[in-house]
C-alpha positions in Angstrom: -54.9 13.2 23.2 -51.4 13.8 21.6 -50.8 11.7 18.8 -47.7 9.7 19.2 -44.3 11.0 18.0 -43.2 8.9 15.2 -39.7 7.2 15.4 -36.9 9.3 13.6 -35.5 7.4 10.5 -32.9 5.0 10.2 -30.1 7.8 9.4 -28.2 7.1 5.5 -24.6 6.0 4.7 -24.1 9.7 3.8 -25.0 10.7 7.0 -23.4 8.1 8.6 -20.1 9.1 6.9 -20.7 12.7 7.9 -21.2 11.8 11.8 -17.3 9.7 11.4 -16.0 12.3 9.4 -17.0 15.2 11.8 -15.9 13.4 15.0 -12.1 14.1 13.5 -10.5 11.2 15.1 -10.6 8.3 12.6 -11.4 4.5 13.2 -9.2 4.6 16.6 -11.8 7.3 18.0 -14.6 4.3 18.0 -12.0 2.1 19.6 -12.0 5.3 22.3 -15.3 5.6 22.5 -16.1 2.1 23.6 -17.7 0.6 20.6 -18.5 -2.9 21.3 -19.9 -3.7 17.4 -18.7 -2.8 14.1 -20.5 0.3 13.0 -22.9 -0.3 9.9 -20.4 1.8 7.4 -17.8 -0.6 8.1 -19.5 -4.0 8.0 -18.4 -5.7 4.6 -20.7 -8.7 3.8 -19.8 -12.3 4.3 -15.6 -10.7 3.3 -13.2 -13.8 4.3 -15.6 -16.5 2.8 -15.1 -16.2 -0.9 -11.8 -18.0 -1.4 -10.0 -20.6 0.5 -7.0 -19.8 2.4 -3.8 -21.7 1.1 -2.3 -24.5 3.3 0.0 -24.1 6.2 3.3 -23.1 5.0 2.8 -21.9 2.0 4.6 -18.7 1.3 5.6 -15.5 -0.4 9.7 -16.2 -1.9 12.6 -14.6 -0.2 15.1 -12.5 -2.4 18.5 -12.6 -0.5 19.9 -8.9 -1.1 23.5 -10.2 0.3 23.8 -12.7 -3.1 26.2 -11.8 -5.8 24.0 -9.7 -8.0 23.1 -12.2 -11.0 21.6 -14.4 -8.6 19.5 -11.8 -6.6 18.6 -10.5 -10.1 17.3 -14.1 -11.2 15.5 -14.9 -7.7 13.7 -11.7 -8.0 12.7 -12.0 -11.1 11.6 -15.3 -10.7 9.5 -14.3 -7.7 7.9 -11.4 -9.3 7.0 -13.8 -12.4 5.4 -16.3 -10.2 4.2 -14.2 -7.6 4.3 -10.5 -8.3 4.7 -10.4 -4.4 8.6 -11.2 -2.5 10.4 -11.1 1.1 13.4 -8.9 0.5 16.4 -9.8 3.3 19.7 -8.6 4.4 18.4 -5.3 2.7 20.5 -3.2 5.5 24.1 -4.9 4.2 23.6 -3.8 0.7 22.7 -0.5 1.1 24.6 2.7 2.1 24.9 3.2 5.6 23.8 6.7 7.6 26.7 8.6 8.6 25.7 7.9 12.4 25.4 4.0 12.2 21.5 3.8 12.8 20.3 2.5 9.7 19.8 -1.1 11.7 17.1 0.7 13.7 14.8 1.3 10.8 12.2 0.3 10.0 11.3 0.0 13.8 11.3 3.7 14.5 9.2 4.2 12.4 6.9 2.3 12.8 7.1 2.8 16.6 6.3 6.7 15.8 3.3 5.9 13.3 1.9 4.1 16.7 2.8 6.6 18.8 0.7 9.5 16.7 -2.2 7.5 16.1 -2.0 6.8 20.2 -1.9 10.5 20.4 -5.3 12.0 22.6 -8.1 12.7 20.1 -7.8 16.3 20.5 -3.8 16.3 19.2 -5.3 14.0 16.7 -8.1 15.6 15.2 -6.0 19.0 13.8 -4.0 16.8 11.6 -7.5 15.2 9.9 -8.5 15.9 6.8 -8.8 14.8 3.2 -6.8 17.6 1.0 -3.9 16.5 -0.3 -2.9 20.0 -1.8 -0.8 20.2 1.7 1.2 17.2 0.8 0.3 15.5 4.1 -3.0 14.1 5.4 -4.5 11.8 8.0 -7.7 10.0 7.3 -9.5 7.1 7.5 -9.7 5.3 4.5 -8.6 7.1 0.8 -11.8 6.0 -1.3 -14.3 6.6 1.8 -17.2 8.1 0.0 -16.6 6.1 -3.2 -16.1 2.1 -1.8 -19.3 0.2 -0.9 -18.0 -0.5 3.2 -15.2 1.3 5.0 -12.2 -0.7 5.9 -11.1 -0.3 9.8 -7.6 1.5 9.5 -6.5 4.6 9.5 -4.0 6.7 7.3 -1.2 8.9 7.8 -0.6 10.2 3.8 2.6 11.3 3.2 3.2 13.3 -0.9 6.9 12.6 -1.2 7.5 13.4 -5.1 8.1 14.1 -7.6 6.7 18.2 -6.4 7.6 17.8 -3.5 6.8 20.9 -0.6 10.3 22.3 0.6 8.3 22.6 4.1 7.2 18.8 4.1 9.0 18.1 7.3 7.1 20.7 9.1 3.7 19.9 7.9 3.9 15.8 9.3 2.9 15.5 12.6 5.9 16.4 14.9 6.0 13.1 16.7 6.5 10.7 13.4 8.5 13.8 11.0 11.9 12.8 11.7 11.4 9.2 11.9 9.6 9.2 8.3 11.6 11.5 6.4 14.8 8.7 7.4 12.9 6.1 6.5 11.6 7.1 3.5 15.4 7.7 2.7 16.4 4.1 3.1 13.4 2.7 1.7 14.4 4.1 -1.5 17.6 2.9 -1.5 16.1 -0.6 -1.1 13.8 0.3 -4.0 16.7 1.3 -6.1 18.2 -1.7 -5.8 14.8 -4.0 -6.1 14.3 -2.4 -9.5 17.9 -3.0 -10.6 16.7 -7.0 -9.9 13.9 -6.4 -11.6 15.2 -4.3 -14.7 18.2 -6.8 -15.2 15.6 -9.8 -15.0 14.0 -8.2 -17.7 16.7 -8.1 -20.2 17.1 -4.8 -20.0 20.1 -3.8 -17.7 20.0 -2.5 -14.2 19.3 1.0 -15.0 16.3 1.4 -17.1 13.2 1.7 -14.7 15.4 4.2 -12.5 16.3 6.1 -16.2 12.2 6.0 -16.7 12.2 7.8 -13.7 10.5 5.3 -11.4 12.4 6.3 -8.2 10.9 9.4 -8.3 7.0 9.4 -7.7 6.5 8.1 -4.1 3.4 8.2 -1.6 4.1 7.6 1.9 0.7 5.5 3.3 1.4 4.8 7.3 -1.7 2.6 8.0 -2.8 2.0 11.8 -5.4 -0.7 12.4 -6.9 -0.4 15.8 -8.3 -3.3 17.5 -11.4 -4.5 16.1 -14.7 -5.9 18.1 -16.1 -7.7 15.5 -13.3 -8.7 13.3 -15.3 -11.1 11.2 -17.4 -8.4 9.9 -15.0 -5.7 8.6 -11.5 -5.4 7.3 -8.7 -3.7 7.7 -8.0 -3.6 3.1 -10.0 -4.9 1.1 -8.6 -6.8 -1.7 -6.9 -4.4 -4.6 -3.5 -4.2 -6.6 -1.2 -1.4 -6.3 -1.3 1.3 -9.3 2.2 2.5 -9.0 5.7 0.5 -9.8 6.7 -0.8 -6.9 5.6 -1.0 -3.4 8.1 -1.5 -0.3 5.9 -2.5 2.8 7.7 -2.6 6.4 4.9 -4.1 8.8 5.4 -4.7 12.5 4.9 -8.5 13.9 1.1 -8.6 14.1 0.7 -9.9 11.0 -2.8 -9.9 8.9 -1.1 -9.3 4.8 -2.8 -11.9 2.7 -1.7 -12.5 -1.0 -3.9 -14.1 -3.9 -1.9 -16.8 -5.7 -2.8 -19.7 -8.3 -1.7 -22.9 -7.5 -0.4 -25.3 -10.2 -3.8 -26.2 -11.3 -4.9 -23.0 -11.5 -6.8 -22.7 -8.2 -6.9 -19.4 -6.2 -6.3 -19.2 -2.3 -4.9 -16.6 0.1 -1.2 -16.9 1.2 -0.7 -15.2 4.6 2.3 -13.2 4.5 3.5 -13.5 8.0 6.4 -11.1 9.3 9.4 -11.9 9.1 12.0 -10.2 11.4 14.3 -7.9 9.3 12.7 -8.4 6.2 10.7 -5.5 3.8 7.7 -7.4 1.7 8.0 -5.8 -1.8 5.1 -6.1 -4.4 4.9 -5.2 -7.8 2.5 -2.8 -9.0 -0.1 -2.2 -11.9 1.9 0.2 -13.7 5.2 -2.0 -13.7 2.7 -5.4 -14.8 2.3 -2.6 -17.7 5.9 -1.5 -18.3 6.6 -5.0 -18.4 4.4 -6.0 -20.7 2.8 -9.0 -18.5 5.8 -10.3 -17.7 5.6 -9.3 -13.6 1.9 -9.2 -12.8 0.2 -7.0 -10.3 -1.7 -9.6 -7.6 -4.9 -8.8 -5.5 -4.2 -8.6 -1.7 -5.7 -7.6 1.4 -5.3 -7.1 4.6 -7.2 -8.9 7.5 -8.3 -7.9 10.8 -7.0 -10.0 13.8 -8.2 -10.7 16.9 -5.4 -9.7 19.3 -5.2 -6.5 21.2 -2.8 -4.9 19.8 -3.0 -2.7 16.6 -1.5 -3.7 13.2 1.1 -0.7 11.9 2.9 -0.7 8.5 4.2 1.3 6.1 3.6 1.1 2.5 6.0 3.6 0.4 4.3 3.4 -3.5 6.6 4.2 -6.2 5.7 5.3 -9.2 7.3 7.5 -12.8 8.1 11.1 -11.8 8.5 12.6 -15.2 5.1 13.9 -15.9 3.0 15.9 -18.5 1.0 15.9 -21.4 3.4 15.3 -23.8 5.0 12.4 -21.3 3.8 9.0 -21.8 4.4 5.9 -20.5 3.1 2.3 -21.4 5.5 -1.6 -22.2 8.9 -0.5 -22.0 10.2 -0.3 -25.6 13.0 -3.1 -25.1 9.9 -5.6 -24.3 7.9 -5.3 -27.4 8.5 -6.1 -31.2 6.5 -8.0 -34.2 6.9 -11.3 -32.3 6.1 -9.7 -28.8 3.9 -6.7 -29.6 2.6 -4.2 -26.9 -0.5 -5.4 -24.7 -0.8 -2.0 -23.8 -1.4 1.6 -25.5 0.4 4.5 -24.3 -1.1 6.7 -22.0 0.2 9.8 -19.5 0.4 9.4 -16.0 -2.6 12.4 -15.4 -4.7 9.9 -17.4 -3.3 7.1 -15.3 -3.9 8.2 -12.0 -7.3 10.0 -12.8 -8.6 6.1 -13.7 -7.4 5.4 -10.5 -8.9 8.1 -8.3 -12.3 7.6 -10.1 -12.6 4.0 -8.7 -12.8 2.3 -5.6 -9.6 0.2 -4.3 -11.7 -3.2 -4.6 -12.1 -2.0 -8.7 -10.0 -4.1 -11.1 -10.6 -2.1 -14.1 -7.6 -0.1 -13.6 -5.3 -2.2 -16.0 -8.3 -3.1 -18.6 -8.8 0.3 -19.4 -5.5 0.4 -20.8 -5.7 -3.1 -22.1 -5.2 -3.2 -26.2 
């Protein structure tokens, strides 16, 4: 008689993540597919139950952008201190208005077009995937897939907006979200501009001098999707990480799911849900501006949950960061922060050296600002 086949084996994360990668079609092409379960490269262990969540109504400060400037300049600060993490409201009012009137309708249209791509058919989808960045556009599932211990269940539209940025951009982001972006990422910068005036002037240091270290001019576009999720207590949709660049500005549709790590007055940590609120950007500061500042506005862990509604989460995260670059360009506390009384926390590096600690690590790392630590 024949002997008995043998069971194949279990297949390996590697060639679990080859299988997701090949199919083309991200996280949402499970949700197609019918997937009751979280697949095994998604599944983080035990991830909510580590830290308490904080009370009910507890939450991230509101920075008014309407106040006379002095005050807005003192509330942000105050809030970055405190929090690293802010609402910023009545942003549309203070900012220069499009020649045609629409700027009200942003950040919805946006938004609405990340949906719409990543609601595409898998096989208008699947062109556009990939992980070079060499194009200045890619959609992906997850930046630090092959490097992170579980997946997170989102995908990514990436968007390389500066400082090199490709004179055919426009034409290389998916045709249903181009125009959309491109005007967004116009008045999202104008609401950075005038965050980092707040947050230069709380600083001591005048309104000008982050935009005069050229921190307007590095920017990622990251236009997250999170489908609906099975088994949403066994994945999630970020795990927690800090930002590496200046400043983020984060316009998130109503589903909610942003969680911020704070320390109460007695030093205990929970997670403050950041719920949406209408007509309002959530701004964060980053590890390279907790650096610039010499401790003064500190970068804060946050994550994003998964939820259990229907519909998907959408946001969009523009991440600014210094555009001047090179070897012989180098950034670290900003020189009106430090003398003999206050000296530097920080050494000096370049942002090539920046950024490479960053790529070489997994989001939930925190090593990113120790290895610069003095």
């Amino acid at each position: 008689m024949a002997s008995a086949s043998l069971p194949a084996p279990a297949p390996g994360r590697a060639e679990l993540l080859k299988a997701f990668e090949e199919s083309r079609t991200g996280v949402r092409g499970l949700v197609e597919s019918g997937v009751s379960s979280v697949p095994e490269i998604f599944r983080h262990p035990d991830p909510y139950a580590s830290i308490p969540l904080a009370p009910l109504g507890v939450s991230i400060p509101v920075v008014d952008l309407s106040l006379p400037f002095p005050d807005a300049a003192a509330a942000a600060a105050e809030a970055a201190r405190t929090w690293g993490f802010f609402h910023l409201v009545n942003y549309h009012h203070a900012l220069p208005q499009p020649a045609d009137g629409g700027g009200g309708e942003y950040p919805a249209r946006a938004l609405a077009a990340v949906r719409a791509f990543n609601e595409l058919p898998p096989a208008e989808r699947a062109p556009h995937y990939g992980r070079a960045v060499d194009g200045g556009v890619n959609y992906s599932t997850n930046v630090d897939l092959y490097n992170s211990p579980a997946a997170s269940w989102r995908d990514t539209i990436q968007i390389m907006l500066g400082p090199n940025r490709r004179p055919d951009l426009a034409a290389r982001i998916p045709a249903v979200c181009s125009a959309e972006l491109l005007e967004w990422e116009a008045r999202a910068t104008d609401a950075a501009r005038a965050v980092m005036g707040l947050l230069s002037e709380g600083l001591g240091l005048g309104p000008a001098a982050l935009e005069e270290a050229s921190c307007l001019e590095g920017k990622v576009m990251a236009c997250h999707y999170y489908p609906h999720c099975p088994e949403p207590e066994r994945t999630m949709g970020i795990v927690p990480h800090t930002d590496p660049g200046v400043l983020t500005v984060l316009a998130q549709d109503e589903i909610g799911g942003l969680q911020v790590k704070h320390q109460d007055e007695e030093g205990r940590s929970c997670w403050v849900d950041v719920k949406p609120v209408p007509g309002a950007l959530v701004i964060n500061v980053g590890d390279l501006l907790q650096i610039m500042s010499n401790d003064k506005y500190p970068s804060v862990e946050h994550r994003v949950t998964m939820n259990t509604r229907e519909e998907p989460r959408v946001s969009i995260a523009i991440f600014f960061s210094p555009g001047k670059r090179g070897d012989s360009i180098f950034y670290g506390p900003l020189p009106g922060l430090v003398s003999s009384e206050n000296p530097p926390k920080y050494r000096n590096f370049t942002m090539g050296e920046f950024f490479g600690t960053f790529f070489s690590r997994d989001l939930a790392s925190k090593a990113l600002i120790d290895h610069f630590k003095l």
